[in-house]
N, C-alpha and C positions, 0 to 999 in steps of 0.2 A: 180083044179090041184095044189097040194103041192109045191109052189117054193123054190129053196135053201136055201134062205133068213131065209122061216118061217120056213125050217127042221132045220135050225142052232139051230134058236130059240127054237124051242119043246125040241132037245138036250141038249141045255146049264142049259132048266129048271130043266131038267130030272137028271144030272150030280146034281146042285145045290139041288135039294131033296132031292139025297142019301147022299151027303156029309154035308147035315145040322145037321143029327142027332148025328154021329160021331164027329165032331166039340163040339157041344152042348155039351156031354160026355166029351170029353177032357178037356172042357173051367171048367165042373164041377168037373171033379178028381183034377185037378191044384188048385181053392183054395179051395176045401178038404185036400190036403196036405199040403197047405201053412196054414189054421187056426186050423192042428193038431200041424203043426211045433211053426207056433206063440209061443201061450203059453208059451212051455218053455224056448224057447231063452227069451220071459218077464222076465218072472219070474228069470233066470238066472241075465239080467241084468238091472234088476230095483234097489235090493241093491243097487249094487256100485254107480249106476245114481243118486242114494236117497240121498246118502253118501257124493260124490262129489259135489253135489247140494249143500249143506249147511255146507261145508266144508269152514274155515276161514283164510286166507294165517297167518301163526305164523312172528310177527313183525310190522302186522298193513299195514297203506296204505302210500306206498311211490311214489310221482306224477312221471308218466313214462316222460323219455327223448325226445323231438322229433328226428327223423333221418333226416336227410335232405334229403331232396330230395323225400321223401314216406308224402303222404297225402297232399301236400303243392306243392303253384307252384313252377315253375324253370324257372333260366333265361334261354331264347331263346329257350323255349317252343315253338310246334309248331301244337302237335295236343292232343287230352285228355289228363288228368294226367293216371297214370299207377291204373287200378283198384283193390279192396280192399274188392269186392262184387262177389259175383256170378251175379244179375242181369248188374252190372258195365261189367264184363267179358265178356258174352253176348253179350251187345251191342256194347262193343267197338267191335270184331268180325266182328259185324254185318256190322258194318262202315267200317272196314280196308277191306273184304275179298268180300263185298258184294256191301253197295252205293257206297263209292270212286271207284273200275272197273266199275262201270256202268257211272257215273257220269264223269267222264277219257274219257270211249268208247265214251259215247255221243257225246262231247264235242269234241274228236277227229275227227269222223263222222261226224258230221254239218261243222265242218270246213273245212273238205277236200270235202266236197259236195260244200260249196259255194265258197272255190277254183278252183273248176273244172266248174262252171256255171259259173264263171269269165273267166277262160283260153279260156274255149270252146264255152260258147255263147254269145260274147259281139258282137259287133254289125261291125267290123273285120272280126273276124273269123268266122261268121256268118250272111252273109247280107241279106241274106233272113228268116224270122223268122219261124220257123213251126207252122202252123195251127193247132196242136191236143189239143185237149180237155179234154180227156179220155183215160184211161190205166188202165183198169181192176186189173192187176198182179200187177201193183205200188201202185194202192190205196188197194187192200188189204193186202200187204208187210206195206205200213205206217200204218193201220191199227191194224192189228195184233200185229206185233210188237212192238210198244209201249203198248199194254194189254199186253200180255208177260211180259215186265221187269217189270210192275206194278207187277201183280204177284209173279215174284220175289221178290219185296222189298215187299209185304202185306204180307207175310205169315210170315217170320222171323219177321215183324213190332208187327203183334197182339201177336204171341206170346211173347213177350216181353213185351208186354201190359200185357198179363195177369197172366207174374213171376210177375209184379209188385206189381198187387193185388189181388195176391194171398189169401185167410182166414188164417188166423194166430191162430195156436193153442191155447188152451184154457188157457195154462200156461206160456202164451208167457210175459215176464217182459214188463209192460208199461212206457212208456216215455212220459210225456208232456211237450210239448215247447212251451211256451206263447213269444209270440212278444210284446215287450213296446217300448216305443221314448225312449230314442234307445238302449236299452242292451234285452237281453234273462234271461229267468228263466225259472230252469228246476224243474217239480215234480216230484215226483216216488210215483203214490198211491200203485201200489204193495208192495213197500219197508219204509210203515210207515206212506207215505204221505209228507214227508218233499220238505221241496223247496230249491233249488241253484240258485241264481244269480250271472247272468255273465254280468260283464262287461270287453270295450278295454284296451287291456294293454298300459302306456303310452311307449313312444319309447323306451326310456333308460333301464324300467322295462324290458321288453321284452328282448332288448339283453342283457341284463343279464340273463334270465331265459333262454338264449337259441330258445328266440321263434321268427319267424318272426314278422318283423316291419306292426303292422296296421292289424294283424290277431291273436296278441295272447291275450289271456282273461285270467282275476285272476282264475276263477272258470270253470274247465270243466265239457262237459256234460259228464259223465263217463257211461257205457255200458259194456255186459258183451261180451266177443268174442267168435265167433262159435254158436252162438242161435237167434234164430227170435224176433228182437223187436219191439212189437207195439207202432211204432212213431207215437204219435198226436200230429198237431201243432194246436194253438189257438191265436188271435192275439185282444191285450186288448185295442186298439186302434184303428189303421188304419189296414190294409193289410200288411202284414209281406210274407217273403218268409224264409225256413228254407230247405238252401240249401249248402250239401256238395260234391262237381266235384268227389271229388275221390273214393266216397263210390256209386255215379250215386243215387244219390235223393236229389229231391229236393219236396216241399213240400211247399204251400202257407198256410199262416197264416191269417185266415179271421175272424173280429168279428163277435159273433153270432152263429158262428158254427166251429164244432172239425170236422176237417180234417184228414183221420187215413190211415197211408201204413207202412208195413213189412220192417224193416230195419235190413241188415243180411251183420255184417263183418267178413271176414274168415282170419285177421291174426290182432294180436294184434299189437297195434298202436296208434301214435295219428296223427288226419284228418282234417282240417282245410275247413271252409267253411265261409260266410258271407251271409247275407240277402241279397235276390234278388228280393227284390220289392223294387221301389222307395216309401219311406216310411215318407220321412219331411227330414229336413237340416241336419241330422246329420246320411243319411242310410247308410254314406260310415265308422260309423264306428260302427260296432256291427255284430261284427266277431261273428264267430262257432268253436269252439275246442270242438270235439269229443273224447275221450279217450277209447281203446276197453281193457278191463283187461282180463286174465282166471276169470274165476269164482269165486276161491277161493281169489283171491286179490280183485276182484269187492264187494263180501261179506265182505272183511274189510273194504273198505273205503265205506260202505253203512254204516258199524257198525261205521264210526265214526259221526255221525249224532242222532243228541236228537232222540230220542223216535222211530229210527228207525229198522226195522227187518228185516230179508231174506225172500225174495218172494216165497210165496209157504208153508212158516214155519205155525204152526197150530196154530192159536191165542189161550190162554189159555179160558173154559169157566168158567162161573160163578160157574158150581157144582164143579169144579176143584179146589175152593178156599179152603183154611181153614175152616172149618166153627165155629163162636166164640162159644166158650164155657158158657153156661147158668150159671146164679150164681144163685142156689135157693133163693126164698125170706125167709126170718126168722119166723118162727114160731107165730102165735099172740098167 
């Protein structure tokens, strides 16, 4: 005898057969029209992309202002700095809308529970104790429900785990940041290979230059703004941490091995950060000054650096050269 149960099921299969193939067809016209479409929106704008890529701001490179109060902490701060990233944006979100209400409710719950097991069952108001053991409905209520908010907070968790590390396209400008006792130095192999060393600015220097006390550096790490960059840190010593609160990374510096995450700032600025590993007697001072330029200023002040080039630009080859001109030998 066919029970309900199993007609539901013959049903649902039967529904699910006919509408897989219709499905399939649709999912296939969609990107048929999206990789006729492609093409020529590329090809429309790759020019201009090509153009602005290696395009040189006229005037050269002049060091940006900080703003106060954007990428730097603030007095009587009280919960993250204001972010400067999409993954930063994210997670603060993630915090204000999502663990803080849980963490609040929790918190509020346990307390008014062991208020009310105080009012109600102390030994008063209550001289005789109850004998139960077991409550079915309670122990799967406590059960359940802490899975539940788990849930809640994993889902939003991993994914943010995996903006973080996300693969970084193939043209993505690279950044190396080596950790030393106790300043930073920044490479750029895409942009020629040269190196910048950063060291803390002394106090006086600093406010004169406008920069907070005990986080500004003569030399920043300069970055281009609105593109993915591949931050490697590398630490020539001890364990380095290379970590900026307002861009939301941070990023351990370990001898031995290159450490590598997607760093993506979406407004131009300068971001203040410090090492966050305890690193020898001097880790409180060897600040992080991130600078993020357009592009076409980034490309000047890359150009003011020996033997330096735009990322991406086509090295010139060997059969490209001149080639010298033979001088016949003279006759015997």
């Amino acid at each position: 005898m066919i029970t309900i149960s199993r007609l539901i099921k013959v049903l649902g299969l039967a529904l699910a057969l006919i509408a897989t193939p219709r499905i399939a067809e649709a999912q296939s016209v969609a990107p048929a029209q999206t990789a006729a479409a492609a093409p020529v929106a590329a090809v429309a704008a790759a020019p201009a992309a090509a153009s602005d890529h290696f395009t040189i701001a006229p005037g050269g490179y002049t060091p940006m202002k900080p703003t106060a109060g954007k990428g730097m902490p603030v007095d009587g701060g009280m919960t993250f700095q204001t972010q400067y990233s999409p993954n930063g944006q994210y997670a603060l979100w993630m915090h204000d809308k999502i663990l803080m209400p849980v963490i609040v409710g929790t918190t509020i719950f346990v307390l008014l529970l062991l208020l009310w097991v105080i009012i109600r069952y102390n030994s008063r108001a209550n001289p005789v104790p109850s004998r139960t053991s077991h409550n079915t409905l309670l122990e799967v209520i406590w059960t359940g429900v802490p899975i539940l908010i788990l849930l809640v907070v994993f889902v939003p968790s991993m994914k943010l785990l995996a903006k973080q590390f996300k693969p970084l396209p193939a043209n993505a400008v690279t950044v190396k940041a080596t950790g030393n006792q106790w300043y930073w130095s920044y490479t750029y192999p895409d942009n020629g290979g040269f190196e910048v060393v950063s060291n803390i600015l002394p106090a006086g220097e600093a406010t004169k230059r406008g920069e907070p006390e005990q986080l500004g550096a003569d030399n920043r790490m300069v970055v281009p703004v609105g593109e993915p960059i591949r931050m490697q840190t590398f630490g020539a010593d001890v364990i380095h941490s290379f970590a900026v609160p307002s861009l939301w990374f941070k990023l351990d510096a370990v001898p031995g091995r290159v450490n590598e995450k997607m760093l993506f700032i979406s407004e131009p600025g300068v971001y203040y950060g410090q090492c966050s590993e305890l690193c020898g007697a001097r880790h409180g001072y060897m600040p992080i000054v991130v600078e993020a330029l357009p592009r076409a200023q980034y490309n000047a002040w890359v150009m003011t650096h020996s033997g330096a080039k735009i990322d991406g630009a086509p090295t010139p080859a060997a059969s490209d050269a001149p080639a010298a001109t033979a001088t016949p030998a003279p006759a015997a």
